[in-house]
Backbone as a chain_set.jsonl record, in Angstrom:
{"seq": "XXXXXXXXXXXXXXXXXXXXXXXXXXXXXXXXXXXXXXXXXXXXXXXXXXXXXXXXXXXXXXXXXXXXXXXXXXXXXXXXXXXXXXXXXXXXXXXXXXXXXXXXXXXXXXXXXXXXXXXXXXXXXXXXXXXXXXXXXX", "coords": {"N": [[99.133, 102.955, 85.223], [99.036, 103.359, 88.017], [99.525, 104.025, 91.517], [99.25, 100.877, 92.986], [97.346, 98.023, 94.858], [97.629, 94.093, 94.585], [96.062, 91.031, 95.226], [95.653, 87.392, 95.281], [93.715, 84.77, 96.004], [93.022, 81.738, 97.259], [89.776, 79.793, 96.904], [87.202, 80.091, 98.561], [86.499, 81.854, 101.664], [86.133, 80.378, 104.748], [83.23, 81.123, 107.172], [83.875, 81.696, 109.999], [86.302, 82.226, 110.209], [86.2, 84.28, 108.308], [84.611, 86.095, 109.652], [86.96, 86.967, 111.821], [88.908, 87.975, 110.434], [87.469, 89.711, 109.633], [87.068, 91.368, 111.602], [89.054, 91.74, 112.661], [90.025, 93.778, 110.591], [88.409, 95.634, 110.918], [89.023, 96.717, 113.052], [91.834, 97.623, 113.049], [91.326, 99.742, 111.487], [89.862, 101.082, 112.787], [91.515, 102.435, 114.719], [93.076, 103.677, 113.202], [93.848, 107.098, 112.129], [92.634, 108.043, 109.972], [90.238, 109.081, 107.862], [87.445, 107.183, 106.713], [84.989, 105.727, 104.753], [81.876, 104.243, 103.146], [82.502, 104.72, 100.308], [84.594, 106.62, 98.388], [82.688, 108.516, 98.244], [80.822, 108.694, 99.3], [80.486, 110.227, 101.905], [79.778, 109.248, 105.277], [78.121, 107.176, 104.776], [78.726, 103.973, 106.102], [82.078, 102.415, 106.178], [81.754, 98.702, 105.392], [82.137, 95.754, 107.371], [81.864, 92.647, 106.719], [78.815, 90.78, 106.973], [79.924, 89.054, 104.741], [81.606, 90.29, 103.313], [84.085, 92.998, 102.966], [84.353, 96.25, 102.637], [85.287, 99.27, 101.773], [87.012, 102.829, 101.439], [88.817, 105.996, 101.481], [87.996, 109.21, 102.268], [86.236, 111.442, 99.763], [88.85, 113.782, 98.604], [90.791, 112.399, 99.581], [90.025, 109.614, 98.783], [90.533, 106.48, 96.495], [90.506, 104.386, 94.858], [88.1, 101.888, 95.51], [88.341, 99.357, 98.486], [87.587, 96.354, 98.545], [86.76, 92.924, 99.346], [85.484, 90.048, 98.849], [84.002, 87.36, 100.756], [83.206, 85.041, 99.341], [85.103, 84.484, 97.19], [85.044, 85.833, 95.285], [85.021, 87.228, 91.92], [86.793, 85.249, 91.219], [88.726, 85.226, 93.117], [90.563, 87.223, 92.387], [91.291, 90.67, 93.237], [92.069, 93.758, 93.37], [93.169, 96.799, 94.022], [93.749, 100.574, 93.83], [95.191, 102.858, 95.124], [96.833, 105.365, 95.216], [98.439, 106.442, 96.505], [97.553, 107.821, 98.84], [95.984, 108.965, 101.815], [94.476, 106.78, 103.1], [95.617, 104.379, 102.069], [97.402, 103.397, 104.197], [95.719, 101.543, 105.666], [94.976, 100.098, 103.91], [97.099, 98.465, 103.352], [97.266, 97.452, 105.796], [94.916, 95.775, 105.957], [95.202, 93.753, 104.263], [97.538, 92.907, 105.4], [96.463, 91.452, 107.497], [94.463, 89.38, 106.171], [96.645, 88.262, 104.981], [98.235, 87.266, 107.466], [95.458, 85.364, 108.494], [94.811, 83.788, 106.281], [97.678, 82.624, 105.14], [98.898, 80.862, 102.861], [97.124, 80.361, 101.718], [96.405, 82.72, 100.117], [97.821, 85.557, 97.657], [99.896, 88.226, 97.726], [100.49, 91.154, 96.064], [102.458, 94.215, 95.067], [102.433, 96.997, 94.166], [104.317, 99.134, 95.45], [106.838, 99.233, 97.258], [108.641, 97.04, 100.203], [109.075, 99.074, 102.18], [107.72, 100.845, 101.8], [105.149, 99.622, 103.599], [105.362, 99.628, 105.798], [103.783, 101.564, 107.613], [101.365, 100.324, 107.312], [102.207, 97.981, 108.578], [103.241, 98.813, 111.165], [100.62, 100.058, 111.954], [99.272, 97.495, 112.402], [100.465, 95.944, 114.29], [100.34, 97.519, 116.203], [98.193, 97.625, 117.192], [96.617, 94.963, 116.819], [98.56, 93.438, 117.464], [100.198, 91.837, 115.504], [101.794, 91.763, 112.808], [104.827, 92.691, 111.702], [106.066, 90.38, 110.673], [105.239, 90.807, 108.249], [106.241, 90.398, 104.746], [106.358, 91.301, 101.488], [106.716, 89.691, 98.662]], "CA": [[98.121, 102.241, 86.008], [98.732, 103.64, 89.475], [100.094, 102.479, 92.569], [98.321, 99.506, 93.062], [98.487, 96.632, 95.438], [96.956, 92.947, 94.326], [95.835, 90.218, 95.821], [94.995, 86.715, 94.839], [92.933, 84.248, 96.963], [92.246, 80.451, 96.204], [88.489, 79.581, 97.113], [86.658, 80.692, 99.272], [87.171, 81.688, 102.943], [85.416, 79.597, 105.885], [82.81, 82.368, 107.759], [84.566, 81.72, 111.378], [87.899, 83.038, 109.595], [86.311, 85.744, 107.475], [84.688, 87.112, 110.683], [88.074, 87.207, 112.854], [89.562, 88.834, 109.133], [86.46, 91.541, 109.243], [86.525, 92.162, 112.792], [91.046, 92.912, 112.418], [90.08, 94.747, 109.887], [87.651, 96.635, 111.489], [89.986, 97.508, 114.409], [92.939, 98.662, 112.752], [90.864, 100.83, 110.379], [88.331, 102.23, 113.871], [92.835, 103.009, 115.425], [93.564, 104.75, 112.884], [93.694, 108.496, 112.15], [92.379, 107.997, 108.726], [88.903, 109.098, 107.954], [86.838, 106.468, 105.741], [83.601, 105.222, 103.806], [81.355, 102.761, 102.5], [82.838, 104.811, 99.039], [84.72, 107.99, 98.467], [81.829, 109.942, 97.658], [79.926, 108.167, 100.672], [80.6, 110.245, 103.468], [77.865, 109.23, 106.321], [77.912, 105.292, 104.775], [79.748, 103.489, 106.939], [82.637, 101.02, 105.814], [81.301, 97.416, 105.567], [83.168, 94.698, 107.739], [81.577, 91.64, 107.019], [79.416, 89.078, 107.213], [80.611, 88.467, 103.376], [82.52, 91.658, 102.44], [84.833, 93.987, 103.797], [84.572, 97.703, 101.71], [86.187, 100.983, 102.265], [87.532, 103.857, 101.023], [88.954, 107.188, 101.983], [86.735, 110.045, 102.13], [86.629, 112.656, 98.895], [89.836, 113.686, 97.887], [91.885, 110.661, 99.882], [90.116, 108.262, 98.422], [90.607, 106.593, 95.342], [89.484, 103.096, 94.387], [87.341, 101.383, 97.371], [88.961, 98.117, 98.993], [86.804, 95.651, 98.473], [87.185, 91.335, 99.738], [84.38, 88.639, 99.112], [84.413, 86.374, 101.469], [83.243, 83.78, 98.617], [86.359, 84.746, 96.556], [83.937, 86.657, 93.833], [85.954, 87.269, 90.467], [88.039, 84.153, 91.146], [89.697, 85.803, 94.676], [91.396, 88.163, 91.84], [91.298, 91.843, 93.748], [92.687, 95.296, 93.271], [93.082, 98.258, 95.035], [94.616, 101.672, 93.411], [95.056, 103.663, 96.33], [97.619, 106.333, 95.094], [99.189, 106.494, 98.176], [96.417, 108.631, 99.663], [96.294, 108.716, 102.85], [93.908, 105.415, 103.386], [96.54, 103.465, 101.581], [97.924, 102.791, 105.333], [94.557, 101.171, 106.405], [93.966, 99.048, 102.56], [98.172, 97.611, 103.884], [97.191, 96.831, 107.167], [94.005, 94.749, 105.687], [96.11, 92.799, 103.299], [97.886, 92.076, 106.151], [95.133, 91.02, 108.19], [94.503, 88.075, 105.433], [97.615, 87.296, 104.82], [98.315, 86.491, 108.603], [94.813, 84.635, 108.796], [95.107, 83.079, 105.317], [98.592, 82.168, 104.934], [99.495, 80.651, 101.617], [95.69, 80.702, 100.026], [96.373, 84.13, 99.402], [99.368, 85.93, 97.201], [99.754, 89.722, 97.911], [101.292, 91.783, 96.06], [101.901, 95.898, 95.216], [103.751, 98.732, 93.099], [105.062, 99.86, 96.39], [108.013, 98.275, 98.323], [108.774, 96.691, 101.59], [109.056, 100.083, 102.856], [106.035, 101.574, 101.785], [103.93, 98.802, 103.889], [106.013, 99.954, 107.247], [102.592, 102.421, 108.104], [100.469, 99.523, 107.826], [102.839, 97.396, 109.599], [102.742, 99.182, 112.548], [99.367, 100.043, 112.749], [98.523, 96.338, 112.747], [101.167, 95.55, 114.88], [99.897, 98.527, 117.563], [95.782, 96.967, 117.235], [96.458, 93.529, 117.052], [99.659, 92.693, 118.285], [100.883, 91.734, 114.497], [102.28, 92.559, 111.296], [105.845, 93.404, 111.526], [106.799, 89.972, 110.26], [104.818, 90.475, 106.87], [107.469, 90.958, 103.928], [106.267, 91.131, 100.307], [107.615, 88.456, 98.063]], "C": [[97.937, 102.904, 87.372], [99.494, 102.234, 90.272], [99.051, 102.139, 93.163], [98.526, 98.49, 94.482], [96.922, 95.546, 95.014], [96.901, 91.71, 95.178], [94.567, 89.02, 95.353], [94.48, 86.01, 95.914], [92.506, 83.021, 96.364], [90.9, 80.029, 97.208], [88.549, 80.45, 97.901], [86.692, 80.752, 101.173], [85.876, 81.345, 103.917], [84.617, 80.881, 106.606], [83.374, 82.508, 109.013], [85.568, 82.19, 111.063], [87.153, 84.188, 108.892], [85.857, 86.5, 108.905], [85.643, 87.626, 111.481], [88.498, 87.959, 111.513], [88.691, 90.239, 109.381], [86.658, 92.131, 110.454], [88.391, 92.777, 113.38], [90.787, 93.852, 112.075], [89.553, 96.021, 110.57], [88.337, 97.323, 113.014], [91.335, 98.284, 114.267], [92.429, 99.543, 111.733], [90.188, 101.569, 111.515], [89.607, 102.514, 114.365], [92.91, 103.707, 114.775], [93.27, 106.204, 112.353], [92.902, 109.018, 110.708], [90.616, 107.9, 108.681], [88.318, 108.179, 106.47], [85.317, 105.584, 105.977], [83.208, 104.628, 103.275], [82.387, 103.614, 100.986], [83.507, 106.17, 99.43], [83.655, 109.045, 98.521], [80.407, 109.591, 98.523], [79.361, 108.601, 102.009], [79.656, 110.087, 104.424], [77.698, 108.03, 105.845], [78.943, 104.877, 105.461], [80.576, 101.963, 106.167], [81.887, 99.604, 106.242], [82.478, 96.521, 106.62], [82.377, 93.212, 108.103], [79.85, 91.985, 106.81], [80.077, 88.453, 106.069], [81.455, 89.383, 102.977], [83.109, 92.91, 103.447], [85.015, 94.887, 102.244], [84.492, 98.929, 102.133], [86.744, 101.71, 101.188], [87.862, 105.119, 101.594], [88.0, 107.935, 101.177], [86.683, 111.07, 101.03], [88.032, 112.658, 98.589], [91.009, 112.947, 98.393], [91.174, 110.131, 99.923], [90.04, 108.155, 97.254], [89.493, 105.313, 94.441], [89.187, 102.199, 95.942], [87.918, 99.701, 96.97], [87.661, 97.684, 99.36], [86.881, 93.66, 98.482], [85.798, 90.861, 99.533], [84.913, 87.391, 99.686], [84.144, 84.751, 100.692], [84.351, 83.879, 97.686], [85.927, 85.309, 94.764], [85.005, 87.107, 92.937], [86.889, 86.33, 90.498], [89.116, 84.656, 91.872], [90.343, 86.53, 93.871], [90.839, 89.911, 92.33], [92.514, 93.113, 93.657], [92.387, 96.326, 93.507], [93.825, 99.711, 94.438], [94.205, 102.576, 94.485], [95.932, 105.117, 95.639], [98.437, 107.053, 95.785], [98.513, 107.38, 98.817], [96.327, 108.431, 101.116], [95.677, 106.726, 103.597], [94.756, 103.932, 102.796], [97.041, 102.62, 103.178], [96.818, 101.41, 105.912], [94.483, 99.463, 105.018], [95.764, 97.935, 103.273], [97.809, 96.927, 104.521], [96.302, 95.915, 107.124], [94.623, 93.43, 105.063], [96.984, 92.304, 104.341], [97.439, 91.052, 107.021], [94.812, 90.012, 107.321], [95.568, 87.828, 105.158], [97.89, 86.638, 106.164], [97.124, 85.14, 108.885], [94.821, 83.32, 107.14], [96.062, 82.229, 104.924], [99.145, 81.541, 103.598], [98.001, 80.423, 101.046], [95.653, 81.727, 99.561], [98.143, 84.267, 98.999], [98.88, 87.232, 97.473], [100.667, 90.4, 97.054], [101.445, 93.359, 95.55], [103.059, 96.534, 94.05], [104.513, 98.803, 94.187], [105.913, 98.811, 96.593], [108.163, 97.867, 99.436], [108.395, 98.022, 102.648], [108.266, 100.87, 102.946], [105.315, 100.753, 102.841], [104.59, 99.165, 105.496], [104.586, 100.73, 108.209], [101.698, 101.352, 108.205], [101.007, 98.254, 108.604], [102.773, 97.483, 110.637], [101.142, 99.746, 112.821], [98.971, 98.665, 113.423], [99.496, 95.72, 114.131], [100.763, 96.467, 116.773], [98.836, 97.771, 118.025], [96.361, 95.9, 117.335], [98.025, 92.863, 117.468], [100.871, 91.415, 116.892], [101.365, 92.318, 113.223], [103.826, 92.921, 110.992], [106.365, 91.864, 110.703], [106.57, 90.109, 108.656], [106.243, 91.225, 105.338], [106.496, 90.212, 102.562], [107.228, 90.678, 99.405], [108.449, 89.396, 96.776]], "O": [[96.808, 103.01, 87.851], [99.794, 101.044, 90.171], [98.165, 102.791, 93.714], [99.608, 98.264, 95.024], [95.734, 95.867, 95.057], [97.897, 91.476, 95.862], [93.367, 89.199, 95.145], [94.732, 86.554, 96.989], [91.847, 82.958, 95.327], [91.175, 79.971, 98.407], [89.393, 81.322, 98.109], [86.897, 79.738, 101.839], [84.806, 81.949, 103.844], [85.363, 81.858, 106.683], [83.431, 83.704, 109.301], [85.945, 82.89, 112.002], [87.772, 85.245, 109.016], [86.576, 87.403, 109.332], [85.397, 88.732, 111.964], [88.248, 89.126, 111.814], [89.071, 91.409, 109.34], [86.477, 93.345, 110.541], [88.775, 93.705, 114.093], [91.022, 94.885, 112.703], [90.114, 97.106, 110.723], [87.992, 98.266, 113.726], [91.814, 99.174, 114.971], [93.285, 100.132, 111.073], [89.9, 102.74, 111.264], [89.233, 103.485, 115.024], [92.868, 104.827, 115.284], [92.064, 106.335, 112.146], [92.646, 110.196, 110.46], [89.897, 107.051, 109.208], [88.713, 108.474, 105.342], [84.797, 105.048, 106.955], [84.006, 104.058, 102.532], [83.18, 102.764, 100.579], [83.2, 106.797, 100.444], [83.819, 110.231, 98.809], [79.288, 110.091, 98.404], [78.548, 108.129, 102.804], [78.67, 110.824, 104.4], [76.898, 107.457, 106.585], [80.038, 105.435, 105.397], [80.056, 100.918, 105.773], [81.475, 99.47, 107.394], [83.675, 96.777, 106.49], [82.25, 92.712, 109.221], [79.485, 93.13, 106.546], [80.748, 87.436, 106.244], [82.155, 89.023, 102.03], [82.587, 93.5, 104.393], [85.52, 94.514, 101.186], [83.614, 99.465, 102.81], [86.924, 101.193, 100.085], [86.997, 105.442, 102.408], [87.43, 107.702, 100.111], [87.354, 111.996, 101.486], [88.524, 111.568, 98.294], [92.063, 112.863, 97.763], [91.007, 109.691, 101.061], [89.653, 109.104, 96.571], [88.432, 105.309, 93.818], [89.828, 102.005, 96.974], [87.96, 99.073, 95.912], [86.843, 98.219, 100.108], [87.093, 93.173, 97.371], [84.935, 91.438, 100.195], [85.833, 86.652, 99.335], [84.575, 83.672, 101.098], [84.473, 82.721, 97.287], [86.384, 85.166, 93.63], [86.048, 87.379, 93.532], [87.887, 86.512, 89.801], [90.275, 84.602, 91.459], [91.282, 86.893, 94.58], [89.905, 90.344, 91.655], [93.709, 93.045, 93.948], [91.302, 96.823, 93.206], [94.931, 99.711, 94.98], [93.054, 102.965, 94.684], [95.179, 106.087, 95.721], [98.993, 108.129, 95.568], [99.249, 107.854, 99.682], [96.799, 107.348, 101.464], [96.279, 105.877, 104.254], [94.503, 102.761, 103.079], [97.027, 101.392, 103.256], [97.269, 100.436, 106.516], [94.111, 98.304, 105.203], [95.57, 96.771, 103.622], [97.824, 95.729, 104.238], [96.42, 95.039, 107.982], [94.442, 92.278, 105.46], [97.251, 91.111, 104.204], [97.991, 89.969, 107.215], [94.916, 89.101, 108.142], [95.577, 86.611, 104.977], [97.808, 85.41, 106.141], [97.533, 84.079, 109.356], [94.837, 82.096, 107.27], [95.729, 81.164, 104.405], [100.245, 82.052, 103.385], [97.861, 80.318, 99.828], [94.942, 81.922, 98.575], [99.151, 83.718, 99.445], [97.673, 87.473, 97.487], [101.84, 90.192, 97.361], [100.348, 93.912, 95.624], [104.125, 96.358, 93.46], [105.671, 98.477, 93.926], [105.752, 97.665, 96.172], [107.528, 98.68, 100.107], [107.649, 97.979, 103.626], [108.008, 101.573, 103.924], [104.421, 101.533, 103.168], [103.878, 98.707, 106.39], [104.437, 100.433, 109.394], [101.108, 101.332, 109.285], [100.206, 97.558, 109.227], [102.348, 96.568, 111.342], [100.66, 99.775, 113.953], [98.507, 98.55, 114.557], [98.915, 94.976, 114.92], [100.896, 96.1, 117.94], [98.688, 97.36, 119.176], [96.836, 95.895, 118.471], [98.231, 91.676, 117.721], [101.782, 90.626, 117.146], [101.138, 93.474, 112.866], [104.012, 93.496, 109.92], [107.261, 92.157, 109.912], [107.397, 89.685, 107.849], [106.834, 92.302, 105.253], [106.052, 89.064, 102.536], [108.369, 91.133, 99.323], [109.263, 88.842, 96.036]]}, "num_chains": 1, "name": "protein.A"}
């Protein structure tokens, strides 16, 4: 399958919370060093952040499958990401963190990787927004 990370979501998220979710997102993805696109094969579309959808991808050959959220919880909040540990993998962490902090138990997260893999998007989010280090995958 690939390394993966999943994430479930029950209904749908309030627009005053998805915007503070799109506009994290959109700050620890505009910190970091990681170049990305409405799609891999996008370059020159610009990642979405909001008002209903947050979608990205790394650019050509770091990126793989584009990170993609509906803010109405579109396929039944069931989402997946195969990053391959590419470099944008740091950026798709640091989002998943970014709803889990604003979400809290309506969302489940979870990944192929380990605690220790999510350390890069830990600290990014933790640099930009001043969180993330407590997030620990179940």
């Amino acid at each position: 399958m690939g390394y993966t990370h999943y994430m479930r979501m029950s209904g749908e998220i309030d627009q005053e919370t998805f915007n503070i979710i799109a506009a994290d997102c959109k700050d620890v993805c505009d910190n970091s060093n990681v170049l990305l696109a409405f799609d891999y094969d996008f370059e020159g579309k610009e990642p979405v952040f909001g008002p209903d959808v947050i979608r990205f991808n790394g650019v050509g050959d770091d990126g793989h499958e584009t990170f993609l959220i509906y803010r109405d919880g579109h396929e039944g909040g069931f989402s997946f990401c195969k990053t391959a540990q590419k470099p944008y993998d740091e950026v798709v962490c640091a989002c998943l963190i970014v709803l889990n902090h604003h979400l809290g138990d309506k969302i489940e997260i979870s990944s192929d990787g380990d605690n220790d893999e999510w350390d890069p998007g830990r600290d990014l989010c933790e640099k930009v927004l001043g969180y993330g280090q407590e997030f620990v995958l179940d």
